[in-house]
C-alpha positions as YAML, in Angstrom:
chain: A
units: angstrom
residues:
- id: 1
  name: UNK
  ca: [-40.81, 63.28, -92.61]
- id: 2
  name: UNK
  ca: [-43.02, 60.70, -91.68]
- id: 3
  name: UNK
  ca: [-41.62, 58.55, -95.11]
- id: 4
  name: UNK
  ca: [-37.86, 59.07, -93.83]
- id: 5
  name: UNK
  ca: [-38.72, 57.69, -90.14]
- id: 6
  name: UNK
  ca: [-40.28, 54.43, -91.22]
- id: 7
  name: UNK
  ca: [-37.25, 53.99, -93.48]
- id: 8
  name: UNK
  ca: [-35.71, 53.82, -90.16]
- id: 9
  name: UNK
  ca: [-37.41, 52.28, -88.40]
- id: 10
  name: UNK
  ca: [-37.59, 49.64, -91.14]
- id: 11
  name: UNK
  ca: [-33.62, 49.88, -91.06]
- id: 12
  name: UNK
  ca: [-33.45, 49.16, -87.43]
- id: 13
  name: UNK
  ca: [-35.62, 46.53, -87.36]
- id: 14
  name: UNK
  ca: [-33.15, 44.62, -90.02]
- id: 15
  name: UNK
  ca: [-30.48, 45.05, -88.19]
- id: 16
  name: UNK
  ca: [-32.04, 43.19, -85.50]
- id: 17
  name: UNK
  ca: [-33.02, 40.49, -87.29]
- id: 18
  name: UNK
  ca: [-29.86, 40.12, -88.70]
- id: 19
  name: UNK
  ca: [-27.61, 40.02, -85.31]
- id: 20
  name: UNK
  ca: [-30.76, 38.04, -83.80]
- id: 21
  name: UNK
  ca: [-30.26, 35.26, -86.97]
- id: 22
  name: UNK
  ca: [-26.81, 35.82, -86.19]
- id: 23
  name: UNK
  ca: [-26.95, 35.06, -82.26]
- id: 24
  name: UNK
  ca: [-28.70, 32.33, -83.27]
- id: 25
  name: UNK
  ca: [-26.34, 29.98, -85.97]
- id: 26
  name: UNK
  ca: [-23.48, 31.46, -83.11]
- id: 27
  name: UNK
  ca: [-25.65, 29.28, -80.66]
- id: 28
  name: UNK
  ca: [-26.42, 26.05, -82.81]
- id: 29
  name: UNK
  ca: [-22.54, 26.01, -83.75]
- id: 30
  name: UNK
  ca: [-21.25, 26.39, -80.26]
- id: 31
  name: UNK
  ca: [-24.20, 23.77, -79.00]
- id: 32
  name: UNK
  ca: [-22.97, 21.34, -81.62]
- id: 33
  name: UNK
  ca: [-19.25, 22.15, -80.74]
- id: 34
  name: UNK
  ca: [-20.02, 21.41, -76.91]
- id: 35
  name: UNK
  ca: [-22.02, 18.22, -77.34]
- id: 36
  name: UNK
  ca: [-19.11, 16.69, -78.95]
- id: 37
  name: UNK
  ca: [-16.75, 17.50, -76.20]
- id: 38
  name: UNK
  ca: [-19.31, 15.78, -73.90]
- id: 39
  name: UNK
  ca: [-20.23, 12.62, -76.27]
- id: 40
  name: UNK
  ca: [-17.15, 12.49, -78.64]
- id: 41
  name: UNK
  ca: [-18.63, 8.76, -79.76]
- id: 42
  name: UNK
  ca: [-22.28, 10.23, -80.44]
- id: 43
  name: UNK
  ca: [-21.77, 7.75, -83.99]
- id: 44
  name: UNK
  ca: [-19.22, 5.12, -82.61]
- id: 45
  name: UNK
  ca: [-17.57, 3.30, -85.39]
- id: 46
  name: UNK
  ca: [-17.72, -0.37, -85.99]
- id: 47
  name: UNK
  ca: [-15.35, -2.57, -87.50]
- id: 48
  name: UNK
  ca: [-14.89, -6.32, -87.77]
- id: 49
  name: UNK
  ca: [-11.58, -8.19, -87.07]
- id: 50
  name: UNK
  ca: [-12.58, -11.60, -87.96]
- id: 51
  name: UNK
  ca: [-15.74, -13.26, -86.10]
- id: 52
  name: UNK
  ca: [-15.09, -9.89, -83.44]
- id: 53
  name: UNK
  ca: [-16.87, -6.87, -83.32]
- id: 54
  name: UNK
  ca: [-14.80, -3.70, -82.24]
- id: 55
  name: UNK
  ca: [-16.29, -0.70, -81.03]
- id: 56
  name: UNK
  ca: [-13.84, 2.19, -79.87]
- id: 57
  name: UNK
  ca: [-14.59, 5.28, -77.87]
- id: 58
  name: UNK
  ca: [-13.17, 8.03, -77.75]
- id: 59
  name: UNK
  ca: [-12.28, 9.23, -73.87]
- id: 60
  name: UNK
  ca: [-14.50, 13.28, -73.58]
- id: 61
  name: UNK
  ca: [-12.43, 16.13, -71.96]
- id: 62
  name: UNK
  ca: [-13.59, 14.90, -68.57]
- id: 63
  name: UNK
  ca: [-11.95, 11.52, -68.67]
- id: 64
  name: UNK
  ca: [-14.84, 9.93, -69.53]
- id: 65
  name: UNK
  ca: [-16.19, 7.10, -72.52]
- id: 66
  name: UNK
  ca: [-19.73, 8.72, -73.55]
- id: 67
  name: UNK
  ca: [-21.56, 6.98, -76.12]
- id: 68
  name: UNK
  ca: [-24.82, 7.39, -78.01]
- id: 69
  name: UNK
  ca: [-26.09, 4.05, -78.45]
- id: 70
  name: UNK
  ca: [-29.75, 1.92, -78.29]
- id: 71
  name: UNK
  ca: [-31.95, 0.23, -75.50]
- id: 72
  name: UNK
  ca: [-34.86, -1.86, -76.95]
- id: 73
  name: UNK
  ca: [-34.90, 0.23, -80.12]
- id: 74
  name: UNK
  ca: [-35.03, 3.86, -78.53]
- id: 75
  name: UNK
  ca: [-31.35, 5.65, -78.51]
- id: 76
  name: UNK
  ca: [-29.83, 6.92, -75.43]
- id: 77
  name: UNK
  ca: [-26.78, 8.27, -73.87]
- id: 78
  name: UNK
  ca: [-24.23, 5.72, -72.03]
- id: 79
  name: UNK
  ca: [-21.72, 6.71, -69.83]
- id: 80
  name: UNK
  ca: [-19.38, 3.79, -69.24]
- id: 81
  name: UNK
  ca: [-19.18, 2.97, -65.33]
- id: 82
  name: UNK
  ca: [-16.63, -0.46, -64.47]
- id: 83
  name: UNK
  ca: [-18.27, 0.59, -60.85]
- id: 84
  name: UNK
  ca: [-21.68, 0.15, -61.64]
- id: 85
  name: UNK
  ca: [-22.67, -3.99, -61.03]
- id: 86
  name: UNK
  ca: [-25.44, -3.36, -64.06]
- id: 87
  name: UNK
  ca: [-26.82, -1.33, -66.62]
- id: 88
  name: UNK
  ca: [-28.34, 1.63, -64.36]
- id: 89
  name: UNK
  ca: [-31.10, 2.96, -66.22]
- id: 90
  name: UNK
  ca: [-33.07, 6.44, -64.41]
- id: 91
  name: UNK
  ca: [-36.39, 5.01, -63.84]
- id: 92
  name: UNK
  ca: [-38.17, 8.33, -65.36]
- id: 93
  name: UNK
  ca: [-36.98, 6.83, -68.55]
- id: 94
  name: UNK
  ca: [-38.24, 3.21, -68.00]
- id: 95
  name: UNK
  ca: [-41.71, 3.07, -69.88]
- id: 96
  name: UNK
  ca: [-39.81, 4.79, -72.65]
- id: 97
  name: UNK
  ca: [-37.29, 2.14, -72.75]
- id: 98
  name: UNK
  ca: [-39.97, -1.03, -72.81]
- id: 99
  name: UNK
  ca: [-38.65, -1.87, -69.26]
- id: 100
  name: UNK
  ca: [-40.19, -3.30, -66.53]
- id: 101
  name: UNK
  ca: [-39.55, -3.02, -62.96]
- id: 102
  name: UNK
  ca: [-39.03, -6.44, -61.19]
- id: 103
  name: UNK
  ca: [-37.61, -7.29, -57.55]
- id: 104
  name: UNK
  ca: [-37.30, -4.29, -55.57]
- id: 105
  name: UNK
  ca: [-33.71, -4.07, -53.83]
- id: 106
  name: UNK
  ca: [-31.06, -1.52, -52.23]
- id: 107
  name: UNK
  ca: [-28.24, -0.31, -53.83]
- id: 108
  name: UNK
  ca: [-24.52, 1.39, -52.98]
- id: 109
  name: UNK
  ca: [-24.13, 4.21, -55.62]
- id: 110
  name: UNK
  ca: [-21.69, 7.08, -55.29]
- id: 111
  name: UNK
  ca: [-24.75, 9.18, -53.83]
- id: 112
  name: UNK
  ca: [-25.29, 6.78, -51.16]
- id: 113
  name: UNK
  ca: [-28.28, 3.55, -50.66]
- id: 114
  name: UNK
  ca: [-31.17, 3.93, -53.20]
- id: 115
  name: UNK
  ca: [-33.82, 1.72, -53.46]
- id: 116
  name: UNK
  ca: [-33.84, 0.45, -57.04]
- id: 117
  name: UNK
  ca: [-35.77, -1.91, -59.50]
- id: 118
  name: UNK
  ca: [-34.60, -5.27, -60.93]
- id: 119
  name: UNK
  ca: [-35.27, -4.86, -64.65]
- id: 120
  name: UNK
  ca: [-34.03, -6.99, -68.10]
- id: 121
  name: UNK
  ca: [-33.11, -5.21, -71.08]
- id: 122
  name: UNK
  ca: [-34.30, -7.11, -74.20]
- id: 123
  name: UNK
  ca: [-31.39, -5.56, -76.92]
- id: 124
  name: UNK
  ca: [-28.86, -3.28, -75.99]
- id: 125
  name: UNK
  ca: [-26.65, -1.78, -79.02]
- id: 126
  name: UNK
  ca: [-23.65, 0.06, -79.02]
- id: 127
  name: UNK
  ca: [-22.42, 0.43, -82.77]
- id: 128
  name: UNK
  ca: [-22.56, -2.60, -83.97]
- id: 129
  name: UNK
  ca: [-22.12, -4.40, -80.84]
- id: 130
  name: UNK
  ca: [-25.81, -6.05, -79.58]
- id: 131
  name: UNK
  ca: [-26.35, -7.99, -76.33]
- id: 132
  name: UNK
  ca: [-29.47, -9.59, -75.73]
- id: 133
  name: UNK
  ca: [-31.11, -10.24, -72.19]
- id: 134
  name: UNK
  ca: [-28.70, -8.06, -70.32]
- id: 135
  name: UNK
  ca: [-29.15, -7.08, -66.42]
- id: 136
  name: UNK
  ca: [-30.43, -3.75, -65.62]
- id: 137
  name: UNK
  ca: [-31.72, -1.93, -62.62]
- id: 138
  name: UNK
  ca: [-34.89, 1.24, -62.62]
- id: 139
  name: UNK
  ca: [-32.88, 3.94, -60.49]
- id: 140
  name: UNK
  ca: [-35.36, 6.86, -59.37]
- id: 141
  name: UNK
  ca: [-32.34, 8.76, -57.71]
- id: 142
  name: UNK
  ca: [-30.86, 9.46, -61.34]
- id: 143
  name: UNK
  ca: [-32.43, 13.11, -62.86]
- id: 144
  name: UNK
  ca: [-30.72, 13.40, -66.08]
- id: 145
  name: UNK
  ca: [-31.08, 10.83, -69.16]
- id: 146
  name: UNK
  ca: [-27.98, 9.45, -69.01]
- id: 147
  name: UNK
  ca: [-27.23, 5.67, -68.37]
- id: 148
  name: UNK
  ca: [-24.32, 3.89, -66.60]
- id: 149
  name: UNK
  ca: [-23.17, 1.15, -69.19]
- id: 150
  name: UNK
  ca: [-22.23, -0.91, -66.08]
- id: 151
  name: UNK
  ca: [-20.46, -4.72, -66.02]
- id: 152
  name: UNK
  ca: [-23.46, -6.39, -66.60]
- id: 153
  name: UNK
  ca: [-22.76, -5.44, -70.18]
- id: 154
  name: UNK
  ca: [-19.30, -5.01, -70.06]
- id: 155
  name: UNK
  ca: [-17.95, -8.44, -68.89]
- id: 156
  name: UNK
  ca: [-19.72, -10.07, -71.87]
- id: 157
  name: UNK
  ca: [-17.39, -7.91, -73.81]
- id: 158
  name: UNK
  ca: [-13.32, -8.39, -73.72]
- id: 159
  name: UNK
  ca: [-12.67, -4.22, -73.28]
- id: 160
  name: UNK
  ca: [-8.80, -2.71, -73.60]
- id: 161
  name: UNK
  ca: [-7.77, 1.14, -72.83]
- id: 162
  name: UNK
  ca: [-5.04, 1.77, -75.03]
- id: 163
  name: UNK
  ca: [-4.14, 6.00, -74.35]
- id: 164
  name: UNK
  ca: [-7.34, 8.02, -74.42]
- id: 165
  name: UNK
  ca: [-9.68, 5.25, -76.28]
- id: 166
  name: UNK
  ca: [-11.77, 2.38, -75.06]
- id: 167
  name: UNK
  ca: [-11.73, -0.25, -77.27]
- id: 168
  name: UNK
  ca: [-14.31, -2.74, -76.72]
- id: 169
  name: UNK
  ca: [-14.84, -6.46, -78.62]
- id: 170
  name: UNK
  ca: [-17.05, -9.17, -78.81]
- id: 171
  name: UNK
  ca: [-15.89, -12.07, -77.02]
...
């Protein structure tokens, strides 16, 4: 008797692990699955045309150009912003980053007035596209890890949208 209930219990116990394994790869598919439909460009392509760089991004389901790309090194999300005057960076991520908080100032954002931080970003990569020295500002009113790829970045770039992609090119 006692030989016939462990059998079961062993029995049970497999069938746990197997819909708990299975829960699980169900879980890393989806997660995969749903990152891409927030960062469709998480490896944005490069390509040359001539002496130009082209980079082009694909728009997410919300309308938006989400890219993975690189500040000083370290890779990050950017969410391209025409609204935002510079790169806005959330200051939580600033040591990180190798930035450094300069001239303290006020800013407009969509939230309101937030005090923010002057900062410089030594490289700034998207693909293959790398800027050098480009205006950025420490923003401790931004939680998540995301990062406004704002004009300080984008008017040293010639940028088209052509149906749901961004194309951007080195000038």
């Amino acid at each position: 008797m006692t030989e016939k209930h462990d059998n079961n219990s062993a029995a049970k116990w497999m069938v746990a692990l197997a819909w708990i394994c299975g829960l699980g790869l169900l879980a890393f598919v989806f997660s995969d699955l749903l990152d891409k439909q927030v960062n469709p460009n998480s490896t944005p392509e490069s390509q040359r045309i001539g002496s130009q760089t082209e980079v082009r991004l694909k728009q997410n389901r919300q309308g938006h150009y989400v890219t993975t790309g690189f500040i000083n090194g370290e890779e990050v999300i950017f969410l391209v912003d025409t609204g935002a005057t510079d790169v806005a960076v959330p200051a939580h991520l600033a040591n990180k980053l190798q930035l450094k908080a300069g001239r303290e100032g006020l800013a407009s954002t969509a939230n309101g007035t937030v005090r923010i931080s002057e900062s410089i970003i030594d490289t700034l990569r998207v693909g293959d596209i790398v800027l050098r020295n480009v205006d950025a500002n420490l923003n401790p009113g931004m939680k998540d890890d995301h990062i406004l790829l704002g004009m300080s970045v984008l008017r040293q770039l010639e940028f088209t949208q052509r149906g749901d992609w961004l194309i951007l090119r080195t000038l």
